[in-house]
N, C-alpha and C positions, 0 to 999 in steps of 0.2 A: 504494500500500500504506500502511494506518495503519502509524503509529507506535506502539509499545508504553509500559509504564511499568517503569524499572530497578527491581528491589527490592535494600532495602539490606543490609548484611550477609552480602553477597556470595551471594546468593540471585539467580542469574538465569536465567531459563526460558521462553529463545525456544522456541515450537513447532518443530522440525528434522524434515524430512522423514525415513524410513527411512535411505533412499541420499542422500548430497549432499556433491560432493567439496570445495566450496568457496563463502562468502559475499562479499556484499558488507555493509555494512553501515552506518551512520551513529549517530554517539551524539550528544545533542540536550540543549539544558538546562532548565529548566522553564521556558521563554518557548517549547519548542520550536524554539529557534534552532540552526543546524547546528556542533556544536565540532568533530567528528573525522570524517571518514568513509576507510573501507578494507576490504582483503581477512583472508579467514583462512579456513584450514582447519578450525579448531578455535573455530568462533565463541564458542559458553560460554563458554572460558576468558579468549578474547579479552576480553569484553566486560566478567569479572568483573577482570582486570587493570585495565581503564582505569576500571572505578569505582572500584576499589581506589583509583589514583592523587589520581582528583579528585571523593571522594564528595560535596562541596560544587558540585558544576557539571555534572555527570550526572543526569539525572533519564531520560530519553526514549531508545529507539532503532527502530532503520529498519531490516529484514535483509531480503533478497532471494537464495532458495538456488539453486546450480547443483547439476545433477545429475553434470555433468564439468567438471573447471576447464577453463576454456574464457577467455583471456587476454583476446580482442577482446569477448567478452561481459562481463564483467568491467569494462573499461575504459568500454563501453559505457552500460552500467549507471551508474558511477559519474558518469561527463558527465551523462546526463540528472538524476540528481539534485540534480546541482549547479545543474543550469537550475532544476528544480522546487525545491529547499529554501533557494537563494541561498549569499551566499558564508558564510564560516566565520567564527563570532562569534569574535574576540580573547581572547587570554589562556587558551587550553586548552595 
């Protein structure tokens, strides 16, 4: 799955399916390198928190929606993007 581009000003507008109980998701900096990656029910809000915190080092994110939280899918999900996006750049 591409990766998106954050807008600033707390403007953010992942596509979200209808139904979907739970994401996974990864926030990226503009080299694309991996800062954060995790779960949320409430990805939007999620996502406009963590730019909130570090509108300097957020640029990029990565969402992949569940239709039921589903914990080992989740988990699953998160492992293999840590093979595909590498480890987590320093300092988030």
């Amino acid at each position: 799955m591409p990766v998106a581009l954050l807008f600033f000003r707390g403007f953010v507008s992942p596509k979200l399916p209808e139904r979907y109980a739970a994401s996974v998701f990864a926030v990226l900096d503009e080299k694309k390198n991996v800062l954060y990656v995790g779960f949320s029910k409430d990805v939007r809000n999620t996502l406009r928190r963590l730019l909130a915190r570090r509108t300097d080092l957020c640029f990029y994110y990565k969402l992949f929606n569940f239709e039921a939280v589903d914990p080992e899918g989740l988990m699953a999900c998160r492992k293999q993007w840590f093979s595909e996006l590498g480890k987590l750049s320093p300092g988030y």
